[in-house]
C-alpha positions in Angstrom: -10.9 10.9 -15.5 -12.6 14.2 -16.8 -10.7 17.0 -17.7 -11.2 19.1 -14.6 -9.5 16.5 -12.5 -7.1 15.8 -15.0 -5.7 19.1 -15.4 -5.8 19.4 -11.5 -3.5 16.1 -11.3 -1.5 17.4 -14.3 -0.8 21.0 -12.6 0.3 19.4 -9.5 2.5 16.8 -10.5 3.7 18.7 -13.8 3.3 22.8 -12.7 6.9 22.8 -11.9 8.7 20.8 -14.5 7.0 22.9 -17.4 7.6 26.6 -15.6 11.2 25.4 -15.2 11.7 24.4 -18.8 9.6 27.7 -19.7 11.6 30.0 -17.6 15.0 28.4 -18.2 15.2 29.8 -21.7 13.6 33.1 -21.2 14.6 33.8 -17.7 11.1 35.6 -17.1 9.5 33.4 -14.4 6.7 35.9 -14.3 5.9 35.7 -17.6 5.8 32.0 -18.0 4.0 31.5 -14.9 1.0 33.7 -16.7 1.5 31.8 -20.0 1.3 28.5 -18.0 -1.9 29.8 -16.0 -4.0 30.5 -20.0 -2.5 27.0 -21.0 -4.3 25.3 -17.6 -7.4 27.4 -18.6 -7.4 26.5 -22.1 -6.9 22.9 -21.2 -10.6 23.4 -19.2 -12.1 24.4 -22.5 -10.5 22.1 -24.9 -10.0 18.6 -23.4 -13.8 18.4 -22.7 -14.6 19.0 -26.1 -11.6 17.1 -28.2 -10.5 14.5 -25.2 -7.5 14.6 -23.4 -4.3 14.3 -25.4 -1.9 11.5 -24.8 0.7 13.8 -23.4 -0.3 16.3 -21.0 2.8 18.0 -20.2 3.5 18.8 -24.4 -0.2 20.2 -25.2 0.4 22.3 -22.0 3.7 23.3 -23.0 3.1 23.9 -26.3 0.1 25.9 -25.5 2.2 27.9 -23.3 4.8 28.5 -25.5 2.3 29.8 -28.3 1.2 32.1 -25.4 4.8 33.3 -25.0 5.2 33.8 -28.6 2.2 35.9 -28.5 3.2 38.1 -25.9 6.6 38.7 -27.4 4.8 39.7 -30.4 2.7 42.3 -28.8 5.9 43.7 -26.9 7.7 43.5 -30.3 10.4 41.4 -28.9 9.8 38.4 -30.6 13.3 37.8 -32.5 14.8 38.0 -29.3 12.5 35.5 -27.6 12.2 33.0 -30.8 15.0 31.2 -30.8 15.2 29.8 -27.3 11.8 28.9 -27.0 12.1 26.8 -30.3 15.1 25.5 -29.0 13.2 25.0 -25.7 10.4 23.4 -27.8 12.7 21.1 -30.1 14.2 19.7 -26.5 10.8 18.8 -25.4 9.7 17.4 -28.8 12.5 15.1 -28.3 11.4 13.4 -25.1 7.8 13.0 -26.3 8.6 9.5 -27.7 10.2 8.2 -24.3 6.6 10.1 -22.5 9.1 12.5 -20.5 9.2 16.2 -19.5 13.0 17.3 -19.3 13.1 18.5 -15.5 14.6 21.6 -15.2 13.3 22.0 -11.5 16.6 21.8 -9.6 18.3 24.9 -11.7 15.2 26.9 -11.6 15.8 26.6 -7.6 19.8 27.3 -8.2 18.3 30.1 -10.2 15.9 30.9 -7.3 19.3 31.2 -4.6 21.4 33.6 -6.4 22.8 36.5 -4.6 21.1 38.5 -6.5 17.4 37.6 -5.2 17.0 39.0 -1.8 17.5 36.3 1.3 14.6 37.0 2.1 12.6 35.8 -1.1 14.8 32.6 -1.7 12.8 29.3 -0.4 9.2 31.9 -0.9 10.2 31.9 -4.8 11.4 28.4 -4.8 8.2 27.0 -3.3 5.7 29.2 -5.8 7.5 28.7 -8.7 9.3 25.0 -8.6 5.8 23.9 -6.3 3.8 25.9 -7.3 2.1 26.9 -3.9 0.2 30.1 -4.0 1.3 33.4 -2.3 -1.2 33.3 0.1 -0.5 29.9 1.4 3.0 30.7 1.4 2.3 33.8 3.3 0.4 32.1 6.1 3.6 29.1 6.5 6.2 32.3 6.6 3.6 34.0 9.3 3.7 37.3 6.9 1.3 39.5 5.3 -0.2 38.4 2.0 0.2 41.4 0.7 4.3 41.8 2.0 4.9 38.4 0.3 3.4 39.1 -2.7 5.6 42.3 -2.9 8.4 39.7 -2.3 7.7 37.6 -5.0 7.0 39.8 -7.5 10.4 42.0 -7.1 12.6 37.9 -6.7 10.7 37.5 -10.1 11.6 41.0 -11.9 15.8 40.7 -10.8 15.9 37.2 -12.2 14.9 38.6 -15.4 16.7 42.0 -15.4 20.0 40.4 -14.4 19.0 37.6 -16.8 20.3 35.2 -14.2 21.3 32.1 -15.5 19.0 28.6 -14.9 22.2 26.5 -14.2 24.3 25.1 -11.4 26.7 27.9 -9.8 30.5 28.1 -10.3 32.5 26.3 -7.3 33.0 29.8 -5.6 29.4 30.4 -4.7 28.5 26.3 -4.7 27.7 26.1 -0.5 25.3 29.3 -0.1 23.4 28.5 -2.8 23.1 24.9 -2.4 22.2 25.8 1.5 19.4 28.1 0.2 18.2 25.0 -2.0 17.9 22.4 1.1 16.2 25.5 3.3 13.4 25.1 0.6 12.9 21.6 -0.3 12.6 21.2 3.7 10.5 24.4 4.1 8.0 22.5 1.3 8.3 19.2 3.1 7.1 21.0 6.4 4.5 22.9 4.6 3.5 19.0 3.6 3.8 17.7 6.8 1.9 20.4 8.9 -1.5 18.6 7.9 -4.2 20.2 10.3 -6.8 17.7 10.3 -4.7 15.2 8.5 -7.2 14.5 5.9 -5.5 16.9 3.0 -4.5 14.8 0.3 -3.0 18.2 -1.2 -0.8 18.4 1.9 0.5 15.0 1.5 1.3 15.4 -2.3 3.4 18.8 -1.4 5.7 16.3 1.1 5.7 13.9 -1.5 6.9 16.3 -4.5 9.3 17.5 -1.6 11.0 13.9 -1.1 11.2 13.7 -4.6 12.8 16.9 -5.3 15.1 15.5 -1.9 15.9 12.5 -3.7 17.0 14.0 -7.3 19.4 16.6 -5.3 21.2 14.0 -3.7 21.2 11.6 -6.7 23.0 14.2 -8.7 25.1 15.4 -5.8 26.0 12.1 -4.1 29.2 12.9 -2.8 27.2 16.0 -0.5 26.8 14.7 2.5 23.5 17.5 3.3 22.0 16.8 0.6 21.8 13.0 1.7 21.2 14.2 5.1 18.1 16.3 4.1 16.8 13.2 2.4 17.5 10.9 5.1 15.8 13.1 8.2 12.4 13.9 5.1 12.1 9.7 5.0 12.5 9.2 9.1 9.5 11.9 9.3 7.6 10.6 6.2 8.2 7.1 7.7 6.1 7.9 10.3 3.0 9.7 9.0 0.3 6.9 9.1 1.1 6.6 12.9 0.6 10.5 13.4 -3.5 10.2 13.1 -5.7 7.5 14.0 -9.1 7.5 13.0 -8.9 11.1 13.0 -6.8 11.3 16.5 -3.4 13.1 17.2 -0.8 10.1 18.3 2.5 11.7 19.9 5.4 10.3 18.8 5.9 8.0 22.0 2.6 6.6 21.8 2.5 5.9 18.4 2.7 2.1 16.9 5.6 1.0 16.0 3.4 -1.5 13.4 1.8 1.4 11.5 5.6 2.7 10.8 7.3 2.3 7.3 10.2 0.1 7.9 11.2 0.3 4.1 11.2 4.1 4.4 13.2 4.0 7.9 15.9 1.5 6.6 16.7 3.5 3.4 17.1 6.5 5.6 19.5 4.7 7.8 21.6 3.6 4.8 21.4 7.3 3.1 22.5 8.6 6.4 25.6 6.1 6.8 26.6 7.1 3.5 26.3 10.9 4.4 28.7 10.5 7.6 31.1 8.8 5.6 31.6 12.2 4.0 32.8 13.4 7.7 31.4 16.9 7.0 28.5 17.0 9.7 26.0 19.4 9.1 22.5 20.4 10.2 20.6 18.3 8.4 22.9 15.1 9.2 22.6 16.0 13.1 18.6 16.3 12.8 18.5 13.4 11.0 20.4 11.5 13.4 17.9 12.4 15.9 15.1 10.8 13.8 17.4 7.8 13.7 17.7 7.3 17.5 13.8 8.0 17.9 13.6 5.2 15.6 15.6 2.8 17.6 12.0 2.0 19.2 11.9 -0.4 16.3 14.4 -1.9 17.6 15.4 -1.7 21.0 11.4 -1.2 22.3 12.4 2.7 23.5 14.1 6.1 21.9 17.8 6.1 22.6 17.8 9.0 24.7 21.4 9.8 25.2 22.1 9.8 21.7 19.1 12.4 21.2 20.3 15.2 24.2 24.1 14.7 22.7 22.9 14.8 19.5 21.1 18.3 20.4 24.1 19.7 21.9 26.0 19.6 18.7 22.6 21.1 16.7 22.7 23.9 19.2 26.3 24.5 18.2 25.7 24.3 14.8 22.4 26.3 14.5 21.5 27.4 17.8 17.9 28.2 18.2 14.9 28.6 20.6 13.6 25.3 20.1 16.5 23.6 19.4 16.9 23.8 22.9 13.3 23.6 23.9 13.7 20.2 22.3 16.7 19.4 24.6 15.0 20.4 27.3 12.7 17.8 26.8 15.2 15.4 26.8 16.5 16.1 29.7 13.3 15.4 31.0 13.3 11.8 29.4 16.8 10.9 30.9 16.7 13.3 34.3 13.2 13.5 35.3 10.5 15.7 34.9 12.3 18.3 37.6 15.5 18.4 35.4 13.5 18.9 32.2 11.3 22.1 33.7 14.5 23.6 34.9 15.6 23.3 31.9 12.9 25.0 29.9 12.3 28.0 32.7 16.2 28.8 31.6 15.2 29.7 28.1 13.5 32.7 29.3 11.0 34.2 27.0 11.5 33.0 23.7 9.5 30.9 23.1 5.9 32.1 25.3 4.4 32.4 22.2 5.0 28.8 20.9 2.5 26.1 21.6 4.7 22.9 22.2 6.7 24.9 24.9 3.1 25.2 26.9 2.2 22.0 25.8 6.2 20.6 27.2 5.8 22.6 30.4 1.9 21.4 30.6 3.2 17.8 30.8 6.2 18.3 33.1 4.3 20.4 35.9 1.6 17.2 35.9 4.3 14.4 36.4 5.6 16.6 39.5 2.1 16.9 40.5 1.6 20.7 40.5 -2.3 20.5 39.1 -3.1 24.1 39.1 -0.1 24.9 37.4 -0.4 22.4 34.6 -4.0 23.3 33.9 -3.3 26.6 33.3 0.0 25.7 30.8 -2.5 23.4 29.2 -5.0 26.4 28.0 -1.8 28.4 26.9 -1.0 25.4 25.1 -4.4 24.8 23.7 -5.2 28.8 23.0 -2.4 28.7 20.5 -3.0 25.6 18.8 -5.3 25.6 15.2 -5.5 21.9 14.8 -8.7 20.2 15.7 -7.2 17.4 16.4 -4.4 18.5 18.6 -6.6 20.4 20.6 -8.7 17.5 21.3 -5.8 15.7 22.6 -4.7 18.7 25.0 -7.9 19.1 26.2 -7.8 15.4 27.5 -4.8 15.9 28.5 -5.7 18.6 31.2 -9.1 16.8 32.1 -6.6 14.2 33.1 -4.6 16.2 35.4 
């Protein structure tokens, strides 16, 4: 592998595990993020002429550290800085042997939720620095203005270092908002992930990887939270079924997909993770929206999506977290148990909420062309279809309304 593509695969598996231990002692994201950035550009230059080392992660973190030190030194702050990055550099020089980065990630993201850092910041910081997605691209997934987030960021990143908030696990008191703010982001990254346009972005798929494994250390360390299992379960239903989502480049819907292209492994470990959460009785939203992945899977098993379970199991979502398409998506259960009649009633009732949102088009499309209203479901077709990016989605819409 040459070094370009090296320290590409290092700085997306690795980006977040070396700020975190950077940042952890000096409680400056910003300034380990820029010391990170010279160490990635010095790797360009060095490993072409000397060869990659044998650990990545310590030449980067050692070269970021010296970057650190450097900085401290021109800001004449050094003796305050010292210590904790040696200390910071003595727990890494430990792991070397065993070929591991301590991973700091998870309090980085506690750090990330604290009340001091605006609400609205949270899951943005969480995703640039623990991910290490760029503002721009977290700008587009949050529909804001590059500049407004940037703004964000850069304010999220100046508290944590004024009120020198700590990289740890909160007291008890302040345990379930920050925890909450930690699951919003590890899903928000996971959907980022999952939103593949064209479905051909391997970068895409690595984000909802590095999302199900950030899902997966969470509940390992908190196995007795019964969201944090759920969060993992409902990441593992979706993930189960990416390979049936495209097919030779073609949008599947979910009930035409095949069942064979499914990832039983993944679906039957999401099963047992979501048994275990609901023997916590503490239902939450995650749990519920897992649960409705679980009865979509019953396919597998029972040859069609348990429909009941998936309108009842929407009724409690909507009391939990009520929302627009939470109950767009019951309204297109309704369909599936009452007919297509029962289901446009249904959507007309949420009034103007969601005009702007292409799946209620696409829902309404679908429902006015099983009760045989053509004109109609042409027209809901090009609303659908004007606010759709995806290539391949469009394609499928189009056909869709040809077939009308």
């Amino acid at each position: 592998m040459n070094a370009s593509r090296l320290a590409e695969r290092v700085a997306r598996e690795s980006y977040g595990r070396l700020l975190a231990l950077l940042a952890a002692r000096t409680r400056d994201v910003a300034a380990a993020e820029d010391a990170l950035a010279d160490a990635f550009a010095a790797s360009l230059t060095a490993w072409p002429r000397t060869g990659a080392p044998d650990n990545p992660e310590a030449w980067l973190f050692a070269a970021a550290r010296r970057k650190l030190f450097d900085a401290a030194r021109r800001a004449k702050t050094a003796a305050a800085g010292g210590p904790t990055l040696a200390l910071a550099a003595e727990e890494l020089a430990a792991d070397i042997g065993a070929r591991r980065t301590p991973d700091r990630r998870l309090e980085l993201m506690f750090a990330c939720a604290h009340p001091e850092i605006e609400p609205a910041a949270r899951t943005a910081l969480m995703l640039q620095a623990v991910l290490g997605l760029s503002g721009s691209r977290i700008a587009a997934a949050f529909l804001v203005a590059p500049a407004a987030m940037s703004q964000r960021l850069v304010r999220a990143k100046q508290r944590i270092a004024e009120a020198r908030i700590p990289f740890a696990p909160p007291p008890p008191e302040e345990w379930s908002d920050r925890l909450d703010a930690v699951l919003q982001a590890i899903y928000a990254a996971y959907s980022e992930g999952w939103s593949d346009p064209e479905g051909a972005n391997p970068d895409r798929a690595a984000l909802a990887e590095e999302a199900v494994w950030l899902a997966r250390v969470l509940a390992a360390q908190l196995p007795d939270e019964p969201e944090a299992l759920g969060l993992l379960a409902l990441m593992l239903h979706l993930e189960a079924r990416r390979p049936a989502r495209r097919v030779e480049g073609r949008f599947v819907p979910l009930e035409a997909q095949d069942l064979s292209l499914w990832r039983a492994d993944m679906q039957d470990e999401a099963e047992a993770i979501l048994q275990r959460a609901a023997a916590a009785d503490r239902i939450g939203r995650f749990q519920l929206e897992a649960a409705i992945q679980s009865a979509h899977a019953a396919r597998r098993a029972q040859g069609r999506a348990d429909w009941n379970a998936i309108a009842t199991l929407y009724d409690g979502l909507a009391a939990l977290a009520p929302s627009p398409v939470v109950r767009l998506n019951r309204a297109a259960a309704s369909a599936r148990m009452s007919g297509a009649a029962a289901g446009l009633a249904a959507l007309e009732s949420l009034g103007a909420a969601l005009k702007s949102y292409q799946p209620y088009w696409a829902l309404r499309a679908d429902l006015l062309a099983h009760l045989g209203r053509a004109d109609e479901a042409r027209a809901a077709y090009d609303e659908a279809i004007a606010r759709e990016r995806d290539g391949a989605v469009i394609r499928f819409l189009s056909e869709r309304r040809a077939g009308v």
